[in-house]
Structure formats: C-alpha cells, structure tokens
C-alpha positions as semicolon CSV with decimal commas, in nm:
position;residue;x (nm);y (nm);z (nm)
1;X;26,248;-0,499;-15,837
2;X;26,148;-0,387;-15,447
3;X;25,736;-0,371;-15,406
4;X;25,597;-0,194;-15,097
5;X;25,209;-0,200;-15,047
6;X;25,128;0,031;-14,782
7;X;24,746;0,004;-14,644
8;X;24,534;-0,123;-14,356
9;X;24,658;-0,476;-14,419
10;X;24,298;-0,547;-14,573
11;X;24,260;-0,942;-14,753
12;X;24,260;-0,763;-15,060
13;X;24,575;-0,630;-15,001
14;X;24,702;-0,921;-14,871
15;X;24,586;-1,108;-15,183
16;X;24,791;-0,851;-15,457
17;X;25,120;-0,868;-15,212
18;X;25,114;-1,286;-15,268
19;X;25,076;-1,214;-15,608
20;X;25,321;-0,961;-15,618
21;X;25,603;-1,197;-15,525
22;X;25,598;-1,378;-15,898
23;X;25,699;-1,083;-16,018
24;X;25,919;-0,893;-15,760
25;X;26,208;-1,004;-15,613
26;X;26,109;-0,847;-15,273
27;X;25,740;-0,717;-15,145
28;X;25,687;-0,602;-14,787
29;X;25,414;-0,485;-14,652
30;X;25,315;-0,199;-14,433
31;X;25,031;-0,040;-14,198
32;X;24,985;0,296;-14,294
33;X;24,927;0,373;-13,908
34;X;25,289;0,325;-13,864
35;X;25,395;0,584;-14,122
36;X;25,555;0,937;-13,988
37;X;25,711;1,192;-14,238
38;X;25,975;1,422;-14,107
39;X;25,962;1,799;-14,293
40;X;26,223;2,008;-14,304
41;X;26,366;2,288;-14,502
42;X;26,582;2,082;-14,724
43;X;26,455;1,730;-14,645
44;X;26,129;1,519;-14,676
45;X;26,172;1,170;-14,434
46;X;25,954;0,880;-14,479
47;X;25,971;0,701;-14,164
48;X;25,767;0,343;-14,036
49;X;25,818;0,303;-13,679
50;X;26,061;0,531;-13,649
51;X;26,314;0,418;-13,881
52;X;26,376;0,512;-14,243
53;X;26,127;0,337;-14,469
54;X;26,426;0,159;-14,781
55;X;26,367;0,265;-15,153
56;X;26,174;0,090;-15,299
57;X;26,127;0,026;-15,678
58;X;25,713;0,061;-15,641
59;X;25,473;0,220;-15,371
60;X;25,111;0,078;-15,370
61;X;24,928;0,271;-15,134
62;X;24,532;0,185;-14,984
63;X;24,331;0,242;-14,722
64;X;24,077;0,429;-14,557
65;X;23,971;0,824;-14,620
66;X;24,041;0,881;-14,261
67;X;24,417;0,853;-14,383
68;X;24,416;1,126;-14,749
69;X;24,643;1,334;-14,597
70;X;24,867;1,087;-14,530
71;X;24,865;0,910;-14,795
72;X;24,859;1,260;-15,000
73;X;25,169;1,335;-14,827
74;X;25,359;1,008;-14,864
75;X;25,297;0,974;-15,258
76;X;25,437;1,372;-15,294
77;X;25,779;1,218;-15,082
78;X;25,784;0,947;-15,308
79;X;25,684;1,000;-15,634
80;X;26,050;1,133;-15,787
81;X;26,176;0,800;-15,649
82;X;25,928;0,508;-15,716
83;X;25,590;0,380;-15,937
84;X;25,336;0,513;-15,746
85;X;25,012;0,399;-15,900
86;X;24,821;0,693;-15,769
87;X;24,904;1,076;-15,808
88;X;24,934;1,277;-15,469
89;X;24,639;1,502;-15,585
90;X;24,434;1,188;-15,624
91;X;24,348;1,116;-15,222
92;X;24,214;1,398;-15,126
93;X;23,999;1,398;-15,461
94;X;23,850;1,039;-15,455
95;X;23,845;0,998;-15,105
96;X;23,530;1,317;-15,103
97;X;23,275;1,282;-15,340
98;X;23,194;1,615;-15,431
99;X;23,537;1,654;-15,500
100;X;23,508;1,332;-15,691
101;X;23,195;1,537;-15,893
102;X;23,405;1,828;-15,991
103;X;23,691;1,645;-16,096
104;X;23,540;1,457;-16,359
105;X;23,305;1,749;-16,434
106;X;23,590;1,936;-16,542
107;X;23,724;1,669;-16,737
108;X;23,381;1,632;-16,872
109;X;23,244;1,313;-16,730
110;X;22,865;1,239;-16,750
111;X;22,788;1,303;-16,325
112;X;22,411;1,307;-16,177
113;X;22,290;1,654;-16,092
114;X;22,465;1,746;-15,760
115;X;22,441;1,958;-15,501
116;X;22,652;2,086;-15,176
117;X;22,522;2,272;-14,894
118;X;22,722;2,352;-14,584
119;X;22,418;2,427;-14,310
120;X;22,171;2,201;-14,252
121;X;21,885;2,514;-14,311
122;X;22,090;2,590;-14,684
123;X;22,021;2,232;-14,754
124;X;21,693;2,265;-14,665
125;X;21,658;2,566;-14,929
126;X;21,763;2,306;-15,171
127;X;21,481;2,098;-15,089
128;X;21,220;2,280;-15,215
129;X;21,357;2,328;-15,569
130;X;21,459;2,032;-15,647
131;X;21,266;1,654;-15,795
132;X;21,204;1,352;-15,587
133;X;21,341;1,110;-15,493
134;X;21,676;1,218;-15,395
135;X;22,041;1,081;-15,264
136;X;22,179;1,274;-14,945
137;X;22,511;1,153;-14,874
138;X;22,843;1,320;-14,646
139;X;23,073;1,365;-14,869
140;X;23,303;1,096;-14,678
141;X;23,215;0,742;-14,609
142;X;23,255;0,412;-14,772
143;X;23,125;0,043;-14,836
144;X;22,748;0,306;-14,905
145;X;22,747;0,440;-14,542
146;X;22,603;0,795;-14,509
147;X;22,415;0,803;-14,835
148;X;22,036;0,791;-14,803
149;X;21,674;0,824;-14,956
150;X;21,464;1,073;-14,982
151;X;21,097;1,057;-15,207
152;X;20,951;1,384;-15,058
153;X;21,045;1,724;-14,906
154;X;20,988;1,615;-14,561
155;X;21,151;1,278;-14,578
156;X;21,423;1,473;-14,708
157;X;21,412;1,679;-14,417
158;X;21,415;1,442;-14,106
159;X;21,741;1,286;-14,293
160;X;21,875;1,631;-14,298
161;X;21,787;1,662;-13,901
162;X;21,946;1,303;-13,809
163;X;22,232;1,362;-14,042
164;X;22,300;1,729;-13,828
165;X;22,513;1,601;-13,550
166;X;22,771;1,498;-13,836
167;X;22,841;1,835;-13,836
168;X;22,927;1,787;-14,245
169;X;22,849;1,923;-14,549
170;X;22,566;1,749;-14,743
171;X;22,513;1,621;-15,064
172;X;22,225;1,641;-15,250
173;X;22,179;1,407;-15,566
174;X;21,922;1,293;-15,811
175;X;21,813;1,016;-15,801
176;X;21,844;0,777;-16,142
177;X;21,628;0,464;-16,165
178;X;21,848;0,164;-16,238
179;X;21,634;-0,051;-16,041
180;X;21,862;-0,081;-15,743
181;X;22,169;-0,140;-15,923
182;X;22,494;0,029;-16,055
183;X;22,828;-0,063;-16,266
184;X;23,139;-0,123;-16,073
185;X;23,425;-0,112;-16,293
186;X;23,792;-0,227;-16,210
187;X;24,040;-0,002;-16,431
188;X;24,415;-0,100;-16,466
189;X;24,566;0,221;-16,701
190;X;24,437;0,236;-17,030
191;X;24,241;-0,151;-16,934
192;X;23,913;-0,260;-16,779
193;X;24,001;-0,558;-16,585
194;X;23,700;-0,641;-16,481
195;X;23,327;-0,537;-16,456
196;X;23,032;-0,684;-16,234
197;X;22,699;-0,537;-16,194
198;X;22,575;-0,500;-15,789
199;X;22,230;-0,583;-15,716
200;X;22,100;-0,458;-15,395
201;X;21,869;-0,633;-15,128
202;X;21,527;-0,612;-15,161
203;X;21,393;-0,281;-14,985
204;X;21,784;-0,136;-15,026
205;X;21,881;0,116;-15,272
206;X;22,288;0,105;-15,189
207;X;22,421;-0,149;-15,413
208;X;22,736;-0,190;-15,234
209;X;22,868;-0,544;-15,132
210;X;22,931;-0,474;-14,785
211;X;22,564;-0,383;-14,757
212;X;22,441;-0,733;-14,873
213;X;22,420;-0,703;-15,293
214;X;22,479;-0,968;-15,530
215;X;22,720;-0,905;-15,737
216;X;22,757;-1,091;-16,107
217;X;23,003;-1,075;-16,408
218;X;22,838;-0,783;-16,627
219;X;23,012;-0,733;-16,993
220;X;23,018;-0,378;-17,050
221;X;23,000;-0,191;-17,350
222;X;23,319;-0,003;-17,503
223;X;23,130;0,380;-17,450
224;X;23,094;0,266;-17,069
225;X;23,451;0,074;-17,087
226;X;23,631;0,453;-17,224
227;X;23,400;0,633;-16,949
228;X;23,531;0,463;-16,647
229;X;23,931;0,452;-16,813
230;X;23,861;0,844;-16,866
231;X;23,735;0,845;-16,542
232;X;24,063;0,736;-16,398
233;X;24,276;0,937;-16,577
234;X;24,067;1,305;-16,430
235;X;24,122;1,203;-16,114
236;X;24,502;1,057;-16,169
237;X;24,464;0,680;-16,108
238;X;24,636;0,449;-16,253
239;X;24,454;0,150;-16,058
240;X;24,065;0,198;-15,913
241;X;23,719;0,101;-15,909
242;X;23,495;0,342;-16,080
243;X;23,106;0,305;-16,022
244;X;22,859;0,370;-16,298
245;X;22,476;0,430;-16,335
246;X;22,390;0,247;-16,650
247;X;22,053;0,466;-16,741
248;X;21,962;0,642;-17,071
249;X;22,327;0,845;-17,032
250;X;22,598;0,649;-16,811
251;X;22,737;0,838;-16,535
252;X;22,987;0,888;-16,300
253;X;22,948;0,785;-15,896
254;X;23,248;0,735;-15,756
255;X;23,591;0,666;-15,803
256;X;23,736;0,432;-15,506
257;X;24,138;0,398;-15,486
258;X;24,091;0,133;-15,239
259;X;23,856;-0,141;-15,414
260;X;23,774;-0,483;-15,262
261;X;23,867;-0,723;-15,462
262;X;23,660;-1,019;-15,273
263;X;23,333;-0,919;-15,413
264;X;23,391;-0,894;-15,780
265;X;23,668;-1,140;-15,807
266;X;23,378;-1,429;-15,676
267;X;23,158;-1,280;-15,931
268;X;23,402;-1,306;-16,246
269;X;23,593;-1,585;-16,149
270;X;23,895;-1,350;-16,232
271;X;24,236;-1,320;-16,008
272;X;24,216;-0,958;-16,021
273;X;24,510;-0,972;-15,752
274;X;24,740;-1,115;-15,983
275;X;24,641;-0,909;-16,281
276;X;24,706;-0,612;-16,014
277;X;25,019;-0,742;-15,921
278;X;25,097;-0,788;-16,329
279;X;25,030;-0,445;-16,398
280;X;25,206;-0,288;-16,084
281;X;25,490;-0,531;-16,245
282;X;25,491;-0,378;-16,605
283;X;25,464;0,020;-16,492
284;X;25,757;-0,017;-16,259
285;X;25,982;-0,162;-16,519
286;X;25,860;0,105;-16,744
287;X;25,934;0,341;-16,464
288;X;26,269;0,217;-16,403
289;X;26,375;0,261;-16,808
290;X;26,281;0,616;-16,832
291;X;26,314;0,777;-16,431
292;X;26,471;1,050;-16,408
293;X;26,740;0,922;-16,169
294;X;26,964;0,897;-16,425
295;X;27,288;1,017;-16,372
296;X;27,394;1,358;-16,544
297;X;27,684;1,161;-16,762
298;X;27,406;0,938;-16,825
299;X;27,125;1,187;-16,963
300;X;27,420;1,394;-17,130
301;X;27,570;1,070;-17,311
302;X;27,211;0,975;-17,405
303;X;27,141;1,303;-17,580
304;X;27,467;1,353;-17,816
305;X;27,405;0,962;-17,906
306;X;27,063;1,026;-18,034
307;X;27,073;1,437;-18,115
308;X;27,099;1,369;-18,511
309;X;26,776;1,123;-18,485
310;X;26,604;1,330;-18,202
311;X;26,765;1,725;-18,177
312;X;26,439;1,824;-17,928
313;X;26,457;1,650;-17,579
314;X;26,243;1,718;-17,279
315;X;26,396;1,697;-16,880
316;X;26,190;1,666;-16,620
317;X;26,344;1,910;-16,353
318;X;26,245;2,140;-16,054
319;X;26,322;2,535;-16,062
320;X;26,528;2,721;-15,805
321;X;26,423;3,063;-15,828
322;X;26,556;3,299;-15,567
323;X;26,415;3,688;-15,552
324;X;26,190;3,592;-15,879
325;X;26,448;3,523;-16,093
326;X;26,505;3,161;-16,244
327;X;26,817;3,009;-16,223
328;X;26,864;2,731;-16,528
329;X;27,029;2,358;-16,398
330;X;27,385;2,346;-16,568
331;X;27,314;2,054;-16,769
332;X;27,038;2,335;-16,996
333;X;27,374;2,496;-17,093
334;X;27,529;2,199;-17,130
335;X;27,350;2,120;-17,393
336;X;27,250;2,393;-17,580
337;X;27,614;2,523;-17,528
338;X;27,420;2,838;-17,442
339;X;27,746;3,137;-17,379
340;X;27,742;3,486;-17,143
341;X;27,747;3,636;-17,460
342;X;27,486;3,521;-17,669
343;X;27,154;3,723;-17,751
344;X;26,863;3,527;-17,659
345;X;26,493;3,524;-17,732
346;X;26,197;3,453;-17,417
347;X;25,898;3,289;-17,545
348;X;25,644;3,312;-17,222
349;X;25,311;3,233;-17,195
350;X;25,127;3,098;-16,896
351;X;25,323;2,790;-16,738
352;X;25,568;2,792;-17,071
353;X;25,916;2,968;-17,140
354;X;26,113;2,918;-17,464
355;X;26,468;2,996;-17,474
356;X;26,580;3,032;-17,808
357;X;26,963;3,192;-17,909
358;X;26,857;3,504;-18,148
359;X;27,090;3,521;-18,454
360;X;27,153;3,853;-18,575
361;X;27,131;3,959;-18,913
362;X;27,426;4,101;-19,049
C-alpha cells in the first residue's frame, strides 16, 4: 500500500509519516503549497510542482485554515480513488468555528450559547443582552489566537474596537467556568486514542499548548468518550482532536483536523503517531477490499456468486442526466435484466427512486 501525507511538513506530521513506513510499503510526503489542481470539463488534475501527483492507496491531508479550499478541493479529486481520512465538506467546516457550532448543533452536540455578528455596531447590540463574562473569538485562528475575555459590557467593547481592523465576523460565546481548563480529545473512528486535560497559565484563560498550558493524561468518562466520537462523525472526520468543556453538561469547542501531537503525546506517554499511522493502515486496507474500482466483470461476477445468499445489492455510482432525464449505467440492466418492454413501477421521494418491474395481473 502507497501513503501520501500532504501538510505543512509540521513534526507531527513528520512523526505519523516514520510511523507510517511499518505499515506501508511506500509514504511520501508533500507541502500542500506545492499542490495545483487543473479543472476542466471532463477532467479533475492533481498536480505537485507541476507534474501529476501518482495514485496513491491513502491521502492524509493537514495543515493550516489558510489552505480549506485547497484542501476541500483536493479530497473531492481524490476521494473515488484513495482513503482519505477526512470528507471534502469537513475543511471548510472545522477550519471556522461557527461553522464548527452549527455542525454539531444539527447533529445535536451539547455547544456553549453562541453568537455571530457581522458589524462591529451588531455585535455591540449583542452586548447588552447578553451575561458576563464572555468569549469573542474570529471565527478563524488556531493554537487560541483571536479568542478573548470579556467580564463587562465595556471590556467587551474595546475588544470589539481592537478586533475591527480584522475586518471579520465575531463570535460571541459564554463563558463556562472550568477553572481555566478544557478536554482535548484525540478520536481515531469509532476510538478515543487519547485524552489529556490543558491547564492554562496563571492569569490565562486559553488553555491551548502553544499558549504555555500544562497538559496531563486525563481518563475520560464513556458519556464524554461517545461525545467527542459523535463529534467526529457531524463534521466527517475520521481522525481529529475534539476540545471539550467538562462543566455540569460537557460541550463542544472545537473540532481541529490538524492536531499536534507533541503536546499530548508528552502528557500520556502514548505514540499517538504510530497508533495514527495503525489506523490510517487498517481503513486503507478496508478501503482497498470494498472500492469501487472494481472492474465491471468483477462487480457483475461478484453479484450472480452471492445473489441466492444476498438478492439486494447497493452500487455506488454517479448519474448522467442530460435535459432532466436520468440515464441508468448498463450494468443496472445488467442485472436486473430489465427489457424495452417491460412495465415498470417509480418509487420517488426526496433523494430516493425505486425501480421496480410491475407484473400484470392476468
């Protein structure tokens, strides 16, 4: 198996590629700064400095929010043809947290009360109605940058005027009391791999490790365990950090597709880079037995040899439809030895068509 880990060729990164080679046979690495994709009518090109990037087996892509769209981009040219840990949809979720919010409030995660405001006098309307202290943050930024603390209206206020020039949107949180400390959670599919709990500096409220916390193996309970694995899954992640206030309810902070590993890996004494590398192992192989680049002898051959056992089969296709009108793939017919002739009854409902050959009673 071929592993390509494309990112800002961060340690961490680094660290899961070494690991990587016990398991594949070949793992390369790539800056994602290098990375051009060619559109076209009938084609989608992945390039890296100019040349065709090879198939590879698995795509593990990191880095920075600067780079969502890219890396949005590159997983939707890839997915059909390799593992790729992360969905497309995923980058441009996790990589803004309000986004982040709605996602999971949808897929009903516990989240903080939020707000967005898109003028700096809007935000300022929110002020007045809502209890202190507070959380502004952008709704970009990592390692805790552009979050801050607010206790009254006109703290709140002067943060809103520095924050101006950003020319953002702003986000407006409440504040929970977990004395200056929050979850971080390491989620590998349905697995927590690890867990530590951040500590911040004395007179800081950001418990992020690049901002000087302490962080130190924390055993979490199964409720929190299921809430950061469900956490994942909203926002399409197979491998992430998810942050967590531990208060009276848990909730939701973040979701980060691009963990360091540095921090909590000194804190558990775990080689989360090789259980990384492990996993990204597993799913490919999985991927590999059931992709759909099977050949069509191979997918037809497979259903006759199992259609006594398993009659109902499910292919994973895209639709051509020309002037509104849907035009099947051949191998439908194939096998359901659907004729011109036959009478046929739709099923529809919203995103669902049945097909079904309508016997008449004689």
């Amino acid at each position: 198996m071929k592993l390509a880990i494309i990112s800002m060729g961060g340690k961490s990164s680094k660290l899961i590629a070494e690991e990587a080679k016990k398991h594949f046979a070949q793992v390369d690495q790539f800056n994602i700064k290098g990375i051009e994709l060619h559109a076209t009518t009938k084609n989608l090109d992945v390039l890296y400095k100019g040349q065709p990037l090879k198939n590879y087996d698995c795509v593990y892509i990191r880095g920075s929010h600067k780079y969502a769209l890219l890396q949005r981009s590159l997983t939707r040219a890839l997915q059909f043809n390799s593992y790729m840990p992360i969905a497309p949809e995923a980058f441009t979720l996790a990589h803004n947290k309000f986004l982040t919010l709605l996602e999971l409030q949808k897929n009903k995660v516990e989240i903080p009360t939020t707000y967005l405001a898109a003028t700096t006098s809007s935000a300022k309307k929110i002020l007045e109605k809502v209890n202190y202290p507070i959380i502004i943050k952008l709704p970009s930024g990592t390692h805790g940058k552009g979050v801050m603390f607010a206790d009254s209206i006109s703290s709140a206020s002067s943060v809103l005027d520095t924050l101006d020039v950003s020319n953002q949107p702003y986000i407006i949180q409440e504040y929970i009391e977990t004395n200056a400390t929050d979850i971080r959670v390491i989620v590998a599919g349905n697995k927590v791999l690890a867990a530590m709990k951040r500590k911040a500096q004395s007179g800081e409220l950001r418990a992020n490790i690049h901002m000087g916390a302490i962080g130190e193996k924390y055993d979490i309970n199964y409720d929190t365990e299921q809430l950061a694995i469900k956490s994942a899954k909203a926002l399409g992640a197979d491998i992430c950090a998810v942050d967590i206030l531990e208060g009276s309810k848990s909730s939701v902070l973040e979701v980060n597709l691009s963990p360091g590993l540095s921090g909590i890996m000194q804190a558990t004494k775990l080689n989360l880079a090789e259980k990384i590398a492990e996993f990204l192992a597993e799913k490919t192989a999985e991927f590999k037995k059931t992709s759909s680049k099977k050949g069509y002898k191979d997918i037809l051959e497979e259903l006759e040899l199992t259609q006594e056992k398993t009659p109902i089969k499910e292919i994973l296709t895209n639709l051509e439809i020309k002037a509104g009108i849907i035009k099947i793939p051949k191998i439908i017919t194939d096998i359901t030895k659907f004729t011109p002739d036959d009478e046929v009854k739709l099923i529809i409902a919203k995103d669902k068509l049945i097909i079904q050959k309508h016997e008449i009673e004689k």
